[in-house]
MIFI-514263 format. One record per residue (C-alpha): residue number from 1; x, y, z. Coordinates in steps of 0.02 Angstrom, whole numbers, plus 32768, in hexadecimal, padded with zeros to 4 digits. Example, Ala and Ser with C-alpha at 12.3 -4.5 7.8 and 13.67 -1.06 7.14 Angstrom:
2
> 1|8267|7F1F|8186
> 2|82AC|7FCB|8165
! end
This chain:
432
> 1|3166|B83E|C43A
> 2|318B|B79F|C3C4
> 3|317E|B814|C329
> 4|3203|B879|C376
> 5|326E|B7F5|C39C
> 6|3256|B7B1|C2FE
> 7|3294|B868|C2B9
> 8|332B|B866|C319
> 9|3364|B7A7|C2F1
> 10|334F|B7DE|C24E
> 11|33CB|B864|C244
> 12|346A|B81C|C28D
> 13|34A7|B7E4|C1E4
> 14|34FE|B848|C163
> 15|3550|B81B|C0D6
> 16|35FD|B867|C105
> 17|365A|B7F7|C17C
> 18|36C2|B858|C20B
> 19|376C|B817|C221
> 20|37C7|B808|C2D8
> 21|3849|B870|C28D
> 22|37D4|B8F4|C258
> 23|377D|B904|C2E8
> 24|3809|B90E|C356
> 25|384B|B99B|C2C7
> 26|37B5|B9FF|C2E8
> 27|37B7|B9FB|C3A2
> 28|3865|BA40|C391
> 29|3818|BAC3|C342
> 30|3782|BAFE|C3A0
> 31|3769|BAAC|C43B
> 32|3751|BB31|C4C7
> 33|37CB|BAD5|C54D
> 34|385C|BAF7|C4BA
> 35|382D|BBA4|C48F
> 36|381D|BBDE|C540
> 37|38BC|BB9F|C58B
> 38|3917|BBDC|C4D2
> 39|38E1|BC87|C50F
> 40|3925|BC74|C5B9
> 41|39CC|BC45|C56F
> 42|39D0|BCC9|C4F4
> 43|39D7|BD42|C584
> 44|3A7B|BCE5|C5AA
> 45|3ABE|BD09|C500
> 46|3A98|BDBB|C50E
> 47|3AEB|BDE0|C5B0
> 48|3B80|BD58|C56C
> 49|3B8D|BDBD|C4C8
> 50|3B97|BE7A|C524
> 51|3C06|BE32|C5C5
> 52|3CB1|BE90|C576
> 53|3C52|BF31|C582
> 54|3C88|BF0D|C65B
> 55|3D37|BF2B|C603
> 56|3D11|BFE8|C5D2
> 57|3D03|C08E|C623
> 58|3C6C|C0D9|C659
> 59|3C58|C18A|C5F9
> 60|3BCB|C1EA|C61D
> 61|3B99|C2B5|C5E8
> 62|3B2E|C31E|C64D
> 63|3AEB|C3DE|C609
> 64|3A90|C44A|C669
> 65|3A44|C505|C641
> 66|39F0|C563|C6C1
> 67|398D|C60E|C6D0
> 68|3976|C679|C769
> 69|392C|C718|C79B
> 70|3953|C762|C846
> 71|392E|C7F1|C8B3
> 72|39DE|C826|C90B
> 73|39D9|C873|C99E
> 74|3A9D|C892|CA02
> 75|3AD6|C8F6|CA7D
> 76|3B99|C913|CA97
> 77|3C0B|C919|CB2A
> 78|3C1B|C9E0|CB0E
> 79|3B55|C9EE|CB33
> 80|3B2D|CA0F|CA7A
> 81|3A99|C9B5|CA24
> 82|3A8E|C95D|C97F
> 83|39EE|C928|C915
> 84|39C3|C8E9|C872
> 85|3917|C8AE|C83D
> 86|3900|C82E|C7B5
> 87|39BA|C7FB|C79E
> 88|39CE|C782|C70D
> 89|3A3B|C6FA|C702
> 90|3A64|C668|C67E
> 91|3ADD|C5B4|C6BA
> 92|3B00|C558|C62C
> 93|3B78|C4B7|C67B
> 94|3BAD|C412|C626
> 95|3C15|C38F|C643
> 96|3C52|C2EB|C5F0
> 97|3CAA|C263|C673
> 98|3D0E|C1BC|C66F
> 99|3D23|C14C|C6ED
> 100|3D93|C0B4|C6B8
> 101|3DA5|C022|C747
> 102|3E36|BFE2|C72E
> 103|3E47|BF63|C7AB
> 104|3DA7|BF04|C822
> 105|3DF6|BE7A|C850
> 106|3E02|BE2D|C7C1
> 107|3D40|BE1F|C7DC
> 108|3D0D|BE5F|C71D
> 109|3D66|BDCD|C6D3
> 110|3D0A|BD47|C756
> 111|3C67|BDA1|C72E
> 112|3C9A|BD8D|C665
> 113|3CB8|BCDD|C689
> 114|3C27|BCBA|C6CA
> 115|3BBA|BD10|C657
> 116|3C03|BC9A|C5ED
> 117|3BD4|BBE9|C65D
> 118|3B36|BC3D|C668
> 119|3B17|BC32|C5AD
> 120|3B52|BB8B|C5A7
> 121|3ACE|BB6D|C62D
> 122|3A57|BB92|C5B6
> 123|3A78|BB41|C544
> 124|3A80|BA95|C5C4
> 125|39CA|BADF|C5D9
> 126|399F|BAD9|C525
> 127|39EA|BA1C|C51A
> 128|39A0|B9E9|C5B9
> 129|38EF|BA1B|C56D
> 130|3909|B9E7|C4C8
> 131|3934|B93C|C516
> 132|388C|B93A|C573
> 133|382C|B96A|C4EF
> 134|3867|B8EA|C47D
> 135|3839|B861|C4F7
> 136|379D|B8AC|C50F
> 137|3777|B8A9|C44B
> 138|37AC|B7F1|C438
> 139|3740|B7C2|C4D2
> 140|36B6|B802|C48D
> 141|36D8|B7D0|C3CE
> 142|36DB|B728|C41A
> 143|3652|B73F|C47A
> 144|35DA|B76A|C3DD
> 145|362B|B6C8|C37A
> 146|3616|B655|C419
> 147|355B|B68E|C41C
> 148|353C|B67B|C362
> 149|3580|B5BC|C377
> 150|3502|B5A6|C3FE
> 151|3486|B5F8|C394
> 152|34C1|B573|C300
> 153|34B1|B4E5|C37C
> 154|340C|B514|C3B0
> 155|33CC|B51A|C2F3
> 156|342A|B464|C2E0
> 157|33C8|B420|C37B
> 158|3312|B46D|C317
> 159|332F|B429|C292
> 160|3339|B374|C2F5
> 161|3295|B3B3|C34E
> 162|3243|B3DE|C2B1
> 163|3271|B329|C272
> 164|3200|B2DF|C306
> 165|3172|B35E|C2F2
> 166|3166|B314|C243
> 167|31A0|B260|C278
> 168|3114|B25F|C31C
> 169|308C|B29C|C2BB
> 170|30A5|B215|C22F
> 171|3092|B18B|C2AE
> 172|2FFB|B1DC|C2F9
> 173|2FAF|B1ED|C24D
> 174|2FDE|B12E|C23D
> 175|2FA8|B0F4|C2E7
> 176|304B|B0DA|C323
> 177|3066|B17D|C388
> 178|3017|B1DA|C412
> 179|2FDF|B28D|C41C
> 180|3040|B2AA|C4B7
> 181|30F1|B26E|C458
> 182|30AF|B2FA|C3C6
> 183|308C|B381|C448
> 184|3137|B372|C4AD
> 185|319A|B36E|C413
> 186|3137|B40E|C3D1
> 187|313F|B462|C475
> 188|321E|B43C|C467
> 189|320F|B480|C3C2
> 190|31BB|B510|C3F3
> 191|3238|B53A|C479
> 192|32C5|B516|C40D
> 193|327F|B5AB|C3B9
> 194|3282|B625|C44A
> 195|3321|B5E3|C477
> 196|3363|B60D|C3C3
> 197|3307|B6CD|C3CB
> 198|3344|B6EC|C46B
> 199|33FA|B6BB|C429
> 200|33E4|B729|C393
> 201|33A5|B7B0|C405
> 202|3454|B78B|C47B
> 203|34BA|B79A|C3CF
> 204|3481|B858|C3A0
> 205|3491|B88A|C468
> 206|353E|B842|C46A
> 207|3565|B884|C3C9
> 208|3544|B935|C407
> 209|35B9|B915|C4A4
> 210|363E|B8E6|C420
> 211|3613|B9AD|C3C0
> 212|361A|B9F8|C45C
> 213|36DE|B9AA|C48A
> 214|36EE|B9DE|C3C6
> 215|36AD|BA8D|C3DD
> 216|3628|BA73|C360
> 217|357F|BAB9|C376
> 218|34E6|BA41|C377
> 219|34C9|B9E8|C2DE
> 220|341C|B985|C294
> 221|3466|B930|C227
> 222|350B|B8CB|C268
> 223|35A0|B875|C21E
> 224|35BF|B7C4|C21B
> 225|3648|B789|C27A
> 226|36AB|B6F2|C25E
> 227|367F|B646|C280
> 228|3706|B5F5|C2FB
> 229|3770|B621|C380
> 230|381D|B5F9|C355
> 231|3892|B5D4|C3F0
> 232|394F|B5DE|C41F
> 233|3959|B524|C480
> 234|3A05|B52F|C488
> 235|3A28|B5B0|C513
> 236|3AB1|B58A|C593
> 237|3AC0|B5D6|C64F
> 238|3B67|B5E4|C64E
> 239|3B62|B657|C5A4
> 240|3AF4|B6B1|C5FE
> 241|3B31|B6C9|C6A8
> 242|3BE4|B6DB|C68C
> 243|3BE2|B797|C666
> 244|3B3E|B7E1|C690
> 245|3B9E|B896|C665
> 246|3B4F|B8AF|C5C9
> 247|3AAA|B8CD|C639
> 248|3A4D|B96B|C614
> 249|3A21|B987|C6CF
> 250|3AC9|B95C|C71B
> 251|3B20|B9DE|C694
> 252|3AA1|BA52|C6C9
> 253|3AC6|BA50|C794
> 254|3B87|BA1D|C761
> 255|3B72|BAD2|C71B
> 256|3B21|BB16|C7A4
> 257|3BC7|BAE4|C801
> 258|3C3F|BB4E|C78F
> 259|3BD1|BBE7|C79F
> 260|3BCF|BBE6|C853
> 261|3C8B|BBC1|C84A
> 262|3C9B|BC68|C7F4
> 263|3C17|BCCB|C859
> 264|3CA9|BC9F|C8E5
> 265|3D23|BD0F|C88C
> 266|3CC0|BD84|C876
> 267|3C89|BD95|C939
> 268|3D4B|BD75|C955
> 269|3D60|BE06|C8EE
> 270|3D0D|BE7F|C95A
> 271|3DBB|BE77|C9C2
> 272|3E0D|BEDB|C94F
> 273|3E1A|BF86|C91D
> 274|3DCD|BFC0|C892
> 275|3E4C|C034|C833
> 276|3E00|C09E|C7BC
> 277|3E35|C145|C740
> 278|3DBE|C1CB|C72C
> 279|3DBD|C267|C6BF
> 280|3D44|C2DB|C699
> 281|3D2D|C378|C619
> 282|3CC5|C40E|C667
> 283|3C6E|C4BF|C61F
> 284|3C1C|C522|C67C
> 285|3BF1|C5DB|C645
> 286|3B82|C661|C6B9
> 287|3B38|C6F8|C65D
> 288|3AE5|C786|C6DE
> 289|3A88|C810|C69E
> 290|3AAD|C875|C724
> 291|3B17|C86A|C7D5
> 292|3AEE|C8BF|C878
> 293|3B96|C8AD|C8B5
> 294|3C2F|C905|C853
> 295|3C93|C852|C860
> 296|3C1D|C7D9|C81D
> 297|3C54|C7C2|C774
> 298|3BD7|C7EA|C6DB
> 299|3C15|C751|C688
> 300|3C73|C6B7|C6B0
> 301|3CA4|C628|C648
> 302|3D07|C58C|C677
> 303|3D4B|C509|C620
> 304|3DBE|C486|C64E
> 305|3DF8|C3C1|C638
> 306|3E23|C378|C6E4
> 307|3E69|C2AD|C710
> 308|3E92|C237|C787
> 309|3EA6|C19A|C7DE
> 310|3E41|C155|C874
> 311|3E2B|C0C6|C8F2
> 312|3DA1|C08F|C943
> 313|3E02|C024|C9BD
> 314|3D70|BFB0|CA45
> 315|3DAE|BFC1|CAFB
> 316|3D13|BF82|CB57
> 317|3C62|BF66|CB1F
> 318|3C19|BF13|CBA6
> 319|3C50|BE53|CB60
> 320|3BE2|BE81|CAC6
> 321|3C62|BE42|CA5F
> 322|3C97|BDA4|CAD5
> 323|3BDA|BD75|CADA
> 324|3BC0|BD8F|CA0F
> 325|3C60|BCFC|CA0F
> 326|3C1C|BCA8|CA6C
> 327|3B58|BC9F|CA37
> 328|3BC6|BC76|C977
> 329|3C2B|BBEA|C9C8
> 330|3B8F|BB92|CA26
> 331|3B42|BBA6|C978
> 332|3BCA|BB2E|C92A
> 333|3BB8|BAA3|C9AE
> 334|3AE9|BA9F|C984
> 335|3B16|BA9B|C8C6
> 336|3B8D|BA16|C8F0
> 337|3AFF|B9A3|C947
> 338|3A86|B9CB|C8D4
> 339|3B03|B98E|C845
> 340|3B1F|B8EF|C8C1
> 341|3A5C|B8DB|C8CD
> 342|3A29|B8D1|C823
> 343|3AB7|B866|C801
> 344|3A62|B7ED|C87F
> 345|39C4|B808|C83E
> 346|39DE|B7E9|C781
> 347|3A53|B743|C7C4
> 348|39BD|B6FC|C801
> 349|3946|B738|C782
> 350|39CC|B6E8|C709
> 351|39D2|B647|C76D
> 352|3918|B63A|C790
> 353|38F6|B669|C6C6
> 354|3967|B5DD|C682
> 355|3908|B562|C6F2
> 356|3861|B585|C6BC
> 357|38C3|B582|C60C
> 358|38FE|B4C7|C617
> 359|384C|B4A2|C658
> 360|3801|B4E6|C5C6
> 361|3879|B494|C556
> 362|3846|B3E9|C5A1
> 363|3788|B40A|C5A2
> 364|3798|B439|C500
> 365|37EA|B3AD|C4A9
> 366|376B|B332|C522
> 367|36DE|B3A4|C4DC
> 368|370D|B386|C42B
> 369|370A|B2DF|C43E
> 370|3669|B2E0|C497
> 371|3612|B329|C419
> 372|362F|B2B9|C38B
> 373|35E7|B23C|C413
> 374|355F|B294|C439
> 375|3537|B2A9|C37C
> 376|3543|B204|C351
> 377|34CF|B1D7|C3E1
> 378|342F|B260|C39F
> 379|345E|B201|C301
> 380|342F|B159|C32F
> 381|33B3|B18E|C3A5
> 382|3351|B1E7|C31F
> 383|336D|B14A|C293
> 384|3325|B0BF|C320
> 385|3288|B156|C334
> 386|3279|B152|C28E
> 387|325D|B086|C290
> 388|3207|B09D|C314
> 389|327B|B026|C395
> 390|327C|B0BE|C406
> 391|320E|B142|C45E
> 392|321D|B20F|C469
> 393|3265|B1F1|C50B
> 394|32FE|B1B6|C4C9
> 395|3322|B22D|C42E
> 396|32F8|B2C1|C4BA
> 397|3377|B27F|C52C
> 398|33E8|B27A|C48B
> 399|33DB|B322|C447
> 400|33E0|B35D|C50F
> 401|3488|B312|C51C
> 402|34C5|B360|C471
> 403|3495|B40C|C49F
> 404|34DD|B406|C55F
> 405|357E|B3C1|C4DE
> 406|3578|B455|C46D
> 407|356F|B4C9|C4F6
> 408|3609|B482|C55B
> 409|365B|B472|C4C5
> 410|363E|B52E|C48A
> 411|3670|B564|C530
> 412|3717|B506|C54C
> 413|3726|B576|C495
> 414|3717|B610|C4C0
> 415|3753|B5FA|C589
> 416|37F9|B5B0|C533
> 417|37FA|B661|C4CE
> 418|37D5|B6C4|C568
> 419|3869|B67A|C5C6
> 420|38D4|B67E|C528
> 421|389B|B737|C524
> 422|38C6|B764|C5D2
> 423|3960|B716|C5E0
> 424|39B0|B76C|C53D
> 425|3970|B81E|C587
> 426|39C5|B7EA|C63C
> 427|3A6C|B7CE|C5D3
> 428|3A49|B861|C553
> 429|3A4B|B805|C4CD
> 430|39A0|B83E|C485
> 431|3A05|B8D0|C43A
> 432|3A99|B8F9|C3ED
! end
């Protein structure tokens, strides 16, 4: 198990150093989220791109040939008798037909329209997404850089450990030292090492969670990311709150309101009549080998061109239509109070985002000084060990303090990024 361990730590560094920019590039590119809902709005396109074809007749041709063979049998008014045995006969009809509406309503040009919003929809889709997934990469960018500073802390607070390993067992070589003081610092140093293999190990799993947001497929040998997390401090709430518009999900359900707008005139269509013009051009031609009666004819062609207006005018259809209206206009009101719902929401995620922002911002700048204390403290505790004025005890409770530092002040890092993050996606900043 500690050999592969050791394998793993060992392969989460690579020369080539993978930008923010680039990784956010190539999530743009392949991550699954993107592609999928890309597909979804494509089919929005296509019916967008084909909607004035609901502007043009309808033509359609029709042929037909048909064979028969008959036994005849007839018998007349007079009393005589006919018959004919295996009487052959060939149809040949075809036909090619128009019908034009002219006027629906004015539906077709409410159902164009919204074709139309529909494409815009999604395309919303797309940016609503896109927005997500960008969030998602810098999260977990950060996420890998935050762990490789805890991983560098951890190797800073060994190397202090390793200083009393060799510090302890000089004393005890010199009679100044016990074994116990040698053993606790060797058993620190030893689980400074675990701690640093199980960070490494944390590194190359969260590195994979960043390929999968990317769309790249598992890797054994990763890139280096950068070093620091570099924040925005200077966010204001009013900026922010004063026109929450640019929202991805708010211009998604304000969409959803102008498509149900328009599926009401289309239902309010349905009052009308639809006018149309029709025309159709016909040939039929009947060949019969032979007749039983005197007045069928042998052969028979027709051929003719025939046209025409209708109306298909709706008297009563069982409120159908008045239900349909109905159903469209109920549809608006929800679409409305989802729009008003998210609006609350992503108010109070905004306000409840910006405070854990100015909390960050102020643990942050307390945890930078900290740390320069808490440096400064392992410093002096480790010169008075080495002059022996003061025991293990003391230097532990040192380099304690400076880690529990480090890993406040890492935190207040990447939490300050997270909330930074988060508020620029509830704005829709995070893309332009």
């Amino acid at each position: 198990m500690l050999v592969f361990l050791l394998m793993i730590s060992g392969t989460i560094y690579s020369q080539e150093v993978l930008s923010l920019e680039r990784a956010i590039a190539t999530a743009l590119k392949n991550n699954y989220d993107i592609l999928l809902i890309r597909t979804d709005s494509s089919v929005y396109g296509t019916d967008n791109q084909l909607s004035w074809g609901a502007f043009l007749p309808q033509v359609n041709g029709s042929i037909n040939k048909v064979w028969n063979q008959n036994n005849q049998r007839q018998q007349l008014a007079d009393g005589s008798k006919r018959a004919l045995d295996d009487a052959k006969s060939s149809n040949l009809a075809g036909s090619v037909s128009m019908n034009w509406v002219l006027f629906d309503g004015l539906r077709m040009f409410a159902t164009k329209e919204k074709l139309a919003q529909l494409e815009s929809l999604g395309g919303l889709n797309v940016r609503n997404q896109i927005g997500n997934t960008v969030a998602a990469v810098i999260n977990n960018y950060y996420n890998v850089v935050q762990s490789k500073q805890q991983l560098k802390a951890v190797e800073e607070q060994m190397s202090i450990s390793e200083e009393r390993v060799k510090l302890a067992d000089k004393k005890l070589s010199v009679g100044l030292g016990s074994k116990p003081e040698l053993l606790q610092a060797r058993v620190d140093l030893n689980a400074q090492k675990a701690a640093q293999l199980q960070q490494r190990t944390l590194i190359a799993q969260l590195m994979e969670q960043l390929n999968q947001v990317m769309g790249e497929p598992i890797k054994t040998v990763y890139y280096n990311v950068a070093d620091s997390i570099p924040l925005n401090l200077d966010l204001q709430y009013g900026t922010l709150a004063e026109n929450l518009q640019t929202n991805p999900s708010l211009q998604v359900l304000q969409k959803n309101i102008d498509i149900a707008n328009l599926t009401v005139k289309e239902r309010k269509a349905d009052r009308w009549p639809i006018v149309s013009f029709n025309t159709a051009y016909n040939y039929s031609r009947l060949n019969n080998k032979a007749v039983v009666n005197p007045f069928t004819p042998l052969y028979s062609q027709n051929i003719g061109f025939n046209y025409g207006f209708g109306a298909s005018i709706p008297i009563l259809n069982n409120f159908f239509v008045k239900r349909q209206l109905r159903l469209a206009q109920i549809d608006v009101q929800y679409q409305k109070l989802s729009f008003d719902n998210q609006r609350s929401l992503i108010d109070v995620d905004l306000s409840n985002t910006f405070k854990d922002y100015e909390y960050q911002k102020k643990a942050l700048a307390l945890e930078d000084e900290n740390i320069n204390l808490a440096k400064e403290n392992v410093s002096i505790a480790l010169a008075r060990f080495r002059q022996g004025v003061s025991t293990y005890l003391e230097l532990r409770e040192a380099q304690i303090s400076l880690a529990d530092a480090y890993n406040r002040l890492i935190a207040a890092r990447y939490n300050t990024k997270l909330a930074e993050t988060e508020l620029l996606r509830l704005k829709g900043d995070l893309i332009r």
